[in-house]
FIZAZA-263610 format. One record per atom (N, C-alpha, C): residue number from 1; residue in one letter; atom name; x, y, z. Coordinates in steps of 0.2 Angstrom, whole numbers, plus 5000, padded with zeros to 4 digits. Layout:
N
kegu,vofi,mimi,east,north,up
NUM,a,CA,X,Y,Z
...
This chain:
202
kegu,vofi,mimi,east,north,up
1,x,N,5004,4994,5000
1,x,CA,5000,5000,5000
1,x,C,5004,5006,5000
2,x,N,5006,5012,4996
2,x,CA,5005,5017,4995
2,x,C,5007,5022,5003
3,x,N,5012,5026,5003
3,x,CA,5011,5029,5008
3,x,C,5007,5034,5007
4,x,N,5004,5040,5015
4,x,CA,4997,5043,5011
4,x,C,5000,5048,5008
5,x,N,5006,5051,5010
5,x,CA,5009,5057,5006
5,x,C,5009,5057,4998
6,x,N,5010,5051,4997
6,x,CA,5012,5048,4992
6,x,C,5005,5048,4986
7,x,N,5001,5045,4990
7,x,CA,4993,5042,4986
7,x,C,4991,5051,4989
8,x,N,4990,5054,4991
8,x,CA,4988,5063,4990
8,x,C,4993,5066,4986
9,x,N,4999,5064,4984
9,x,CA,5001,5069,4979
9,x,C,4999,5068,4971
10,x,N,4998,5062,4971
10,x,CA,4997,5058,4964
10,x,C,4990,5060,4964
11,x,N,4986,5062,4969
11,x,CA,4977,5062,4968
11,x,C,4977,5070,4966
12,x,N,4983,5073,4970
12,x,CA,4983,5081,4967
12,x,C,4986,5083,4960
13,x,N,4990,5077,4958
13,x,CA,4992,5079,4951
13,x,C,4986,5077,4944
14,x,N,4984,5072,4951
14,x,CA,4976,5070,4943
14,x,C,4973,5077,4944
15,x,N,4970,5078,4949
15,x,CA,4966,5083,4949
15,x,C,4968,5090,4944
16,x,N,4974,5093,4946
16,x,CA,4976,5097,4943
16,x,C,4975,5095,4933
17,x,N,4979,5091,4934
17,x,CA,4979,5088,4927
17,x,C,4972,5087,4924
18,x,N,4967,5086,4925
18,x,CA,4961,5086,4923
18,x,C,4958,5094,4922
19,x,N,4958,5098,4928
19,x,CA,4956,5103,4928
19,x,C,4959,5106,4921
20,x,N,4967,5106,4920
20,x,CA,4970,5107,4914
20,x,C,4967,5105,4908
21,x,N,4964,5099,4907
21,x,CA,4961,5097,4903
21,x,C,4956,5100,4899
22,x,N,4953,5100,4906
22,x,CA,4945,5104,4905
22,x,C,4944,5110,4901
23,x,N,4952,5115,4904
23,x,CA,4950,5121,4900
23,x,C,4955,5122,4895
24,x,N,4957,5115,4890
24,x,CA,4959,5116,4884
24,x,C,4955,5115,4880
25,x,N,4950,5111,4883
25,x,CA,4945,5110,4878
25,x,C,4939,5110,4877
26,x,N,4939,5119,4886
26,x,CA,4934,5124,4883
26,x,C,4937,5128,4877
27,x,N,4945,5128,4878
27,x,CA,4948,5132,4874
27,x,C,4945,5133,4866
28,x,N,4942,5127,4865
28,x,CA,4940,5125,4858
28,x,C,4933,5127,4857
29,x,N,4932,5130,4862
29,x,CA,4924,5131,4861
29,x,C,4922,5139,4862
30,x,N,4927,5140,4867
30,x,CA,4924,5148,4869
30,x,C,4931,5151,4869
31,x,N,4931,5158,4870
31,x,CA,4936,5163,4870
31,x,C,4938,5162,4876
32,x,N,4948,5162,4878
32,x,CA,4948,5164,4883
32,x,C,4944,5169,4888
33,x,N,4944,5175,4886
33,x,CA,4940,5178,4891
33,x,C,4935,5175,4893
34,x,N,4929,5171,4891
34,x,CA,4924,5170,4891
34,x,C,4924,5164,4896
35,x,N,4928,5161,4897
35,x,CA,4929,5153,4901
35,x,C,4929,5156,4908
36,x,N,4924,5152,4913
36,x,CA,4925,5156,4918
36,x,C,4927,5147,4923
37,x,N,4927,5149,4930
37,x,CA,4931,5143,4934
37,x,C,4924,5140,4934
38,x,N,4917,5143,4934
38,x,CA,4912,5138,4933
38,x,C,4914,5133,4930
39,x,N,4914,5136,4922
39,x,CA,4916,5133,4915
39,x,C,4917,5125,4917
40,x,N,4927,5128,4919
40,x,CA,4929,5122,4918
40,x,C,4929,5117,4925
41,x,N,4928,5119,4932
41,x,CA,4923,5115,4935
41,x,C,4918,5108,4934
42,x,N,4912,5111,4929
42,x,CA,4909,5108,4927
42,x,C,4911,5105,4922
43,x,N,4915,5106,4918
43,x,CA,4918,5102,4913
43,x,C,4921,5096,4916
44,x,N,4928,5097,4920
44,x,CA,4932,5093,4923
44,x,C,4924,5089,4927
45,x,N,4919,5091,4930
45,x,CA,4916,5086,4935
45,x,C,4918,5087,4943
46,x,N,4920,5093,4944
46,x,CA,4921,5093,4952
46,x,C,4917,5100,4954
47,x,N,4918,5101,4958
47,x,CA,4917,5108,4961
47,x,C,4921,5113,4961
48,x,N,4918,5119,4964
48,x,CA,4922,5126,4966
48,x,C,4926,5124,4970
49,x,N,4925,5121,4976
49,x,CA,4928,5120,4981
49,x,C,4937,5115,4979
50,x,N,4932,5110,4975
50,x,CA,4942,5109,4977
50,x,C,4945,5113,4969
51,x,N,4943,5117,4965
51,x,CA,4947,5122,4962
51,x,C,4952,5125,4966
52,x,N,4947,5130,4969
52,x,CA,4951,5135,4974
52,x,C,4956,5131,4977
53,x,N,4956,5125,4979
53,x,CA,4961,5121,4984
53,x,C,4967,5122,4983
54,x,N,4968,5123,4973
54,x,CA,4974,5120,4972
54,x,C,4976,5127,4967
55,x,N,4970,5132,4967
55,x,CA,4971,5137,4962
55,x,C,4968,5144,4964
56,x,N,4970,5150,4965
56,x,CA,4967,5156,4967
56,x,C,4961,5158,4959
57,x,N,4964,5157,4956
57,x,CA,4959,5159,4948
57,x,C,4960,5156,4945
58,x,N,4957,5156,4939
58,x,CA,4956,5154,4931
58,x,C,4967,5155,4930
59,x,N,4968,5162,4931
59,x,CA,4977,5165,4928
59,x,C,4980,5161,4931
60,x,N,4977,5159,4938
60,x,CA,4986,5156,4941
60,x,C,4986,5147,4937
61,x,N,4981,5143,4937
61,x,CA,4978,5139,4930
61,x,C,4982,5139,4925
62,x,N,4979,5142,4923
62,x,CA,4986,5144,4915
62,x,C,4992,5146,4915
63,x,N,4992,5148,4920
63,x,CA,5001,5152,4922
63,x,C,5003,5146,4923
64,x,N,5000,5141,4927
64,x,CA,5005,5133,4928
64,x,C,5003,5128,4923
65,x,N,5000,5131,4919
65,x,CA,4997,5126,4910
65,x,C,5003,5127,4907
66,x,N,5003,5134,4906
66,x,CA,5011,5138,4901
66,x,C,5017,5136,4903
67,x,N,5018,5135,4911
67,x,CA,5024,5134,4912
67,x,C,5025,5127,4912
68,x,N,5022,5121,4913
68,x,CA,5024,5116,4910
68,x,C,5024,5116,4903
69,x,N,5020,5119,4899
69,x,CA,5020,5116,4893
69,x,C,5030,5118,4891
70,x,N,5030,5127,4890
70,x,CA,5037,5128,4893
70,x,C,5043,5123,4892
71,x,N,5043,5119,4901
71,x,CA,5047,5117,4902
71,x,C,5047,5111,4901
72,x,N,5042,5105,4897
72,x,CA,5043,5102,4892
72,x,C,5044,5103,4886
73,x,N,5045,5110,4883
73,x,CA,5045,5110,4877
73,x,C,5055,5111,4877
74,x,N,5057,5114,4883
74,x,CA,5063,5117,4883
74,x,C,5068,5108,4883
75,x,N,5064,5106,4887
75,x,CA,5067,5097,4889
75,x,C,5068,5093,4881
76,x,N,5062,5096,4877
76,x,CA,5062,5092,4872
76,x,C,5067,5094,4866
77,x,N,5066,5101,4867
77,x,CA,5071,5107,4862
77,x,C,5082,5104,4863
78,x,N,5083,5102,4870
78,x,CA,5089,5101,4873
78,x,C,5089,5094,4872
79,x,N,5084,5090,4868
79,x,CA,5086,5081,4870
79,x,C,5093,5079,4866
80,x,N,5094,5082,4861
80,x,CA,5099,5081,4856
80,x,C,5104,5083,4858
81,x,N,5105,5087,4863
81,x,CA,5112,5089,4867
81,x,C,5112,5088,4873
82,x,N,5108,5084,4876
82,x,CA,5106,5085,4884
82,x,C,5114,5082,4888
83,x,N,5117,5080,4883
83,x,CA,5125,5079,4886
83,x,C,5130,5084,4886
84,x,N,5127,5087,4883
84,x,CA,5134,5093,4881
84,x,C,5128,5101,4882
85,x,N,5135,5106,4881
85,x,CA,5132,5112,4884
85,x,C,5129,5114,4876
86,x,N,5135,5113,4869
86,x,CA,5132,5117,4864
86,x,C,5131,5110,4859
87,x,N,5127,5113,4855
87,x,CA,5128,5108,4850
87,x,C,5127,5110,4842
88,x,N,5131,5109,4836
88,x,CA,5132,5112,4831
88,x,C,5124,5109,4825
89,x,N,5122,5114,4822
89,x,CA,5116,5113,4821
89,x,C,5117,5107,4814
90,x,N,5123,5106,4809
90,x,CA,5125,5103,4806
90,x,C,5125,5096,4808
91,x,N,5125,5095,4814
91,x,CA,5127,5089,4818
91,x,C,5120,5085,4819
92,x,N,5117,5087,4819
92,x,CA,5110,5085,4821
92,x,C,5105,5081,4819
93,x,N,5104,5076,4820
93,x,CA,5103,5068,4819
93,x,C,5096,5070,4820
94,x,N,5089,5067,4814
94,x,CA,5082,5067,4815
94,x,C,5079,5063,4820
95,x,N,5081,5057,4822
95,x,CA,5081,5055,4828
95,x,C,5080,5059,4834
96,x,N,5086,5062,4835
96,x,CA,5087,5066,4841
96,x,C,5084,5070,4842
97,x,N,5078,5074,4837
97,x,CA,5078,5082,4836
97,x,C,5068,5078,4840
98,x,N,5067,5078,4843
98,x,CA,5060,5075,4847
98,x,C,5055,5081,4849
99,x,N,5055,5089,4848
99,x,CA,5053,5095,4847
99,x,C,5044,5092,4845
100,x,N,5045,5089,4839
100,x,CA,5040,5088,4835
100,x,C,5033,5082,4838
101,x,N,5038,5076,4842
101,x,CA,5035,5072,4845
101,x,C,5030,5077,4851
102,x,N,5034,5080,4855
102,x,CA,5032,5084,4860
102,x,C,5027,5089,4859
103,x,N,5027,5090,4854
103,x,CA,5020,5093,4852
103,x,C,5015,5089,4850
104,x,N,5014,5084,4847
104,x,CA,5010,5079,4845
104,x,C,5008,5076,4850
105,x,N,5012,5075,4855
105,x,CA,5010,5071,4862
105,x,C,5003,5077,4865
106,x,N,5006,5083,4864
106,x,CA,5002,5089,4866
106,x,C,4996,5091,4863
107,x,N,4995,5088,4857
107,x,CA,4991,5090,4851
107,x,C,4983,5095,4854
108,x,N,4981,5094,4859
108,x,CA,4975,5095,4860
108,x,C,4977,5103,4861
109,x,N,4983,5104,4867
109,x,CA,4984,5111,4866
109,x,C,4988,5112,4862
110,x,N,4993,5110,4859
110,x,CA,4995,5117,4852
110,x,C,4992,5116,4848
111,x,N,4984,5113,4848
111,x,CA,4980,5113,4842
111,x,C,4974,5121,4842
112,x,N,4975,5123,4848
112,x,CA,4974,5131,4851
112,x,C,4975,5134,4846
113,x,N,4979,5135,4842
113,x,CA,4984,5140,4837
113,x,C,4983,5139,4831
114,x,N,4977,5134,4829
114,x,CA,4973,5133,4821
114,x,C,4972,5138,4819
115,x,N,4966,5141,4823
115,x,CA,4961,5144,4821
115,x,C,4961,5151,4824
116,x,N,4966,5153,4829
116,x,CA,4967,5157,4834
116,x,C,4972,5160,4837
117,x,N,4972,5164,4840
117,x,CA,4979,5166,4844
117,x,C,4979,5162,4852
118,x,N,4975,5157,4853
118,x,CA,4977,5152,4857
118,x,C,4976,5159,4864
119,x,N,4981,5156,4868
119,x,CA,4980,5157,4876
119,x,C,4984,5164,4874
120,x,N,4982,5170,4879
120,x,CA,4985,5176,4877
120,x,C,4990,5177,4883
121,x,N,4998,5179,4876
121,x,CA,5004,5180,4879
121,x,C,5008,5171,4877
122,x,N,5005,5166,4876
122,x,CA,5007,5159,4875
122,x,C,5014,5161,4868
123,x,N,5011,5164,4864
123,x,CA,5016,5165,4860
123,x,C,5022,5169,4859
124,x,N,5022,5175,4863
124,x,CA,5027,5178,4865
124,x,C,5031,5174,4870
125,x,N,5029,5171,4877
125,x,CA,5034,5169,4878
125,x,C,5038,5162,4875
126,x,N,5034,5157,4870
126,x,CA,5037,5152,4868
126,x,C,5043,5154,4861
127,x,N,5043,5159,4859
127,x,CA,5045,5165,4857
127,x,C,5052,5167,4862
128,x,N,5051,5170,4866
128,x,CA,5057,5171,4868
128,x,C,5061,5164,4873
129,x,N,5057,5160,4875
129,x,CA,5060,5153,4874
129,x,C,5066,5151,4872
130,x,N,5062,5153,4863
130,x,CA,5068,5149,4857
130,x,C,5072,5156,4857
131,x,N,5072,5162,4861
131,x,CA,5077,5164,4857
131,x,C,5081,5162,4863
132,x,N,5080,5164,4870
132,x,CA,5084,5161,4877
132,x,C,5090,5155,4874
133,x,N,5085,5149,4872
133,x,CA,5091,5145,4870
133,x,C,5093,5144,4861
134,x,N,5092,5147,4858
134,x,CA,5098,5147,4853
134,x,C,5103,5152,4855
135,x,N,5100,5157,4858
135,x,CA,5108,5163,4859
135,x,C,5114,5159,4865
136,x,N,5110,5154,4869
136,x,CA,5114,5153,4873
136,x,C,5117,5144,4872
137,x,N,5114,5140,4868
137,x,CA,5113,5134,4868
137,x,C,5116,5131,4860
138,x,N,5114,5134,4855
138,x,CA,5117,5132,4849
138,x,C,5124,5135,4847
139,x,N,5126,5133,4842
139,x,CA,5131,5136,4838
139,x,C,5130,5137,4830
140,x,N,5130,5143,4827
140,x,CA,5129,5143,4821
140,x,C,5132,5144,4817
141,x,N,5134,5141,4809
141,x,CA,5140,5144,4807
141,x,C,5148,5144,4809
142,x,N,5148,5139,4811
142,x,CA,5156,5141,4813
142,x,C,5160,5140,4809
143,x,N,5164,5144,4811
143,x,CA,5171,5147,4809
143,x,C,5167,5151,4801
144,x,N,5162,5153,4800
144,x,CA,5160,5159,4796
144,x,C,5161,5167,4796
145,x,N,5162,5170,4794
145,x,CA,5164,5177,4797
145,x,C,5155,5182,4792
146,x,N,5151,5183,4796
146,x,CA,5147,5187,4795
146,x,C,5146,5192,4797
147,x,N,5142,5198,4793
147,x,CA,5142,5204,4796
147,x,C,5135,5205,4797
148,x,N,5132,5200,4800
148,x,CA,5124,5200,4803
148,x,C,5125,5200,4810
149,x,N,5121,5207,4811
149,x,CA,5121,5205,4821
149,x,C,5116,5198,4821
150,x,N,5119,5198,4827
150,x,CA,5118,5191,4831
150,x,C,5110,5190,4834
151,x,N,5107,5198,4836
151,x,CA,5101,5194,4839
151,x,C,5096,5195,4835
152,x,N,5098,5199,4829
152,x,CA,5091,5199,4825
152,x,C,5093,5192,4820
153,x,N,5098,5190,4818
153,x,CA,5098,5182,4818
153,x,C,5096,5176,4823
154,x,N,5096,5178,4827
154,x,CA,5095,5172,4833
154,x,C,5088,5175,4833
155,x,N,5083,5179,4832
155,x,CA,5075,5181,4833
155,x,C,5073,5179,4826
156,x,N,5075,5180,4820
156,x,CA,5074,5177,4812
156,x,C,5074,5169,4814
157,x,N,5079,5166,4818
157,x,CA,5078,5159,4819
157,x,C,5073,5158,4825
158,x,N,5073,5161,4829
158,x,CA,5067,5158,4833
158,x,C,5059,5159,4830
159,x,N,5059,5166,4828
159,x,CA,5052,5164,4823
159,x,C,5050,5159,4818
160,x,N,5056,5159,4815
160,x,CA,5055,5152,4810
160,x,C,5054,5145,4812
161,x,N,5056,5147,4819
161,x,CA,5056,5139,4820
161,x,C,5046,5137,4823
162,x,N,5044,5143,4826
162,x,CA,5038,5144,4830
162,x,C,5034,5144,4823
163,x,N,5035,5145,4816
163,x,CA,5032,5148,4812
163,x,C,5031,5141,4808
164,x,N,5038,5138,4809
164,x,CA,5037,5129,4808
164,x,C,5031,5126,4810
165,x,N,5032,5127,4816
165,x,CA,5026,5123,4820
165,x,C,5020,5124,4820
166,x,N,5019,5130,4818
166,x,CA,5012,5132,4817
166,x,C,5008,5131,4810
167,x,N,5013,5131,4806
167,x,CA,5011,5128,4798
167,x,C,5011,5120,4800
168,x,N,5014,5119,4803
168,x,CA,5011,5110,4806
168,x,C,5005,5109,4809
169,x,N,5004,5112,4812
169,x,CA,4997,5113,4816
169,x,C,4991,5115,4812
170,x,N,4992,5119,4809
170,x,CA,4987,5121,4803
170,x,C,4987,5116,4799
171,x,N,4990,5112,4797
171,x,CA,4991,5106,4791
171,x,C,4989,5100,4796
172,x,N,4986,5101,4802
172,x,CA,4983,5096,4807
172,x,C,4987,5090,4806
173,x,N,4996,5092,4806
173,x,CA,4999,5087,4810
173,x,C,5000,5080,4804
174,x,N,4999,5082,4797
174,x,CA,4997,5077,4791
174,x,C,5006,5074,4793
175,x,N,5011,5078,4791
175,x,CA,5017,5076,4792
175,x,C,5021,5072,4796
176,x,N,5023,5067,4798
176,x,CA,5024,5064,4804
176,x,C,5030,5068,4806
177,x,N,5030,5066,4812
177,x,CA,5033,5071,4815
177,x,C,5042,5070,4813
178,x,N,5043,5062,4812
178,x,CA,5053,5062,4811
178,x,C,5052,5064,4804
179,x,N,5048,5066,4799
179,x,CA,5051,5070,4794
179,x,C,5049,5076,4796
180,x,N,5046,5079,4801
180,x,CA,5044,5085,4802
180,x,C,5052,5085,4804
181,x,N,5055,5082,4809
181,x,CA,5062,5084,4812
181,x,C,5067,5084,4805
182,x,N,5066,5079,4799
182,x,CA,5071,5080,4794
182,x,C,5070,5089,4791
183,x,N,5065,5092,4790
183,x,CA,5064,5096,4786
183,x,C,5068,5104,4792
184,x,N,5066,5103,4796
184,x,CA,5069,5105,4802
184,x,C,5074,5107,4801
185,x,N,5080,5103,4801
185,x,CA,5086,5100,4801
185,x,C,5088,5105,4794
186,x,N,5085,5103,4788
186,x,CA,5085,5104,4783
186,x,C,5085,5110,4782
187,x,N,5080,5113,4785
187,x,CA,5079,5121,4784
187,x,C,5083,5126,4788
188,x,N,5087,5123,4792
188,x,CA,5090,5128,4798
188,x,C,5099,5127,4794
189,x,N,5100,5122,4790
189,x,CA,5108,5119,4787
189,x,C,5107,5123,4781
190,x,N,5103,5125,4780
190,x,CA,5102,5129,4771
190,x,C,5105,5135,4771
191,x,N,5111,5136,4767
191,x,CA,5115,5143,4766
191,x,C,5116,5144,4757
192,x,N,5111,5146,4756
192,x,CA,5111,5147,4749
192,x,C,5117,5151,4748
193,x,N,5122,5150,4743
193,x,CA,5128,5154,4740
193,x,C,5124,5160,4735
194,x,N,5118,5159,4731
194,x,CA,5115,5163,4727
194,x,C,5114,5170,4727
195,x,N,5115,5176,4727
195,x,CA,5109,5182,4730
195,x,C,5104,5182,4728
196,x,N,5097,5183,4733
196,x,CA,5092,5183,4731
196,x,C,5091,5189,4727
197,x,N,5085,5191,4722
197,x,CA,5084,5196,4719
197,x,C,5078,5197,4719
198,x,N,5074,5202,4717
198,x,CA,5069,5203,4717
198,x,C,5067,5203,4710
199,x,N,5061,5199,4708
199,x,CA,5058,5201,4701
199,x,C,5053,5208,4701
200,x,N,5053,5213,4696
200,x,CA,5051,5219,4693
200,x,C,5043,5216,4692
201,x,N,5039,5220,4691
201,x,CA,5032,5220,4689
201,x,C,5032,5221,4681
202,x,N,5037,5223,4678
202,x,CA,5038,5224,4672
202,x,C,5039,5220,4667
């Protein structure tokens, strides 16, 4: 048998987990603003009473929806390197790159972002997420000599990679995910020798 500390903390983490549930997918139905702790009370099947137990509002709820999702995204974003501090993007094995899986697992909530601007403020910080760890975590171009600052390249890359995921989302996830991580790989290692041009109207 189960110590009690042990069997109450597992019954707090369903609980939690559930009540998360509940308001991802009021999320599909109603507008953020519009979802109140009624809402998702009765959704989840419980009461007010143990809401409040484990949550002062509806925000401090989402504030720990966001941070987990977050800090599995960051887990999943560093599995290719989770041994080493940097890792060269050339190097990067579609195996490894598990980003893609991590959201698929998630599908219910980053499916928020179809139709939507999803949970507000959700994309600015998974946003400065990707920029936190490529400035700090990858390595690009080495031994290159460029005259592009560094952060409006490391924001060009972090967008693109949000920008990835969200043309997956919209495409409801058709792609599987290990070619989702080939394309990935492929799209971040492209260094066209060409200059780009513009065509005339003329």
């Amino acid at each position: 048998m189960l110590p009690k500390n042990v069997s109450e903390d597992r019954r707090i983490r369903r609980t939690k987990r559930n009540l998360k549930r509940a308001f991802t997918m009021l999320m599909k139905e109603k507008t953020y603003r519009s979802i109140t702790v009624t809402d998702i009370v009765n959704r989840a099947d419980y009461n007010r009473t143990t809401f409040y137990r484990h949550y002062q509002d509806k925000e401090e709820l989402v504030q720990e929806l966001v941070d987990d999702m977050i800090a599995e995204l960051t887990k999943a974003f560093r599995f290719p390197y989770k041994n080493n501090r940097f890792v060269k993007v050339d190097a990067l094995s579609p195996s490894n790159v598990i980003i893609f899986d991590h959201i698929l697992k998630n599908a219910d909530f980053y499916s928020l972002w179809k139709n939507s601007e999803g949970i507000p403020g959700f994309q600015d910080k998974i946003i400065n997420t990707f920029i936190e760890l490529h400035k700090n975590d990858i390595v690009y171009f080495p031994n290159q000599q460029t005259e592009m600052d560094d952060d409006y390249f490391i924001t060009y890359r972090a967008y693109g990679v949000w920008g990835l995921i969200v043309k997956w989302i919209k495409d409801d996830f058709k792609t599987p995910s290990h070619d989702m991580a080939i394309q990935l790989i492929k799209i971040i290692n492209y260094h066209p020798r060409e200059k780009y041009e513009t065509r005339g109207m003329g």
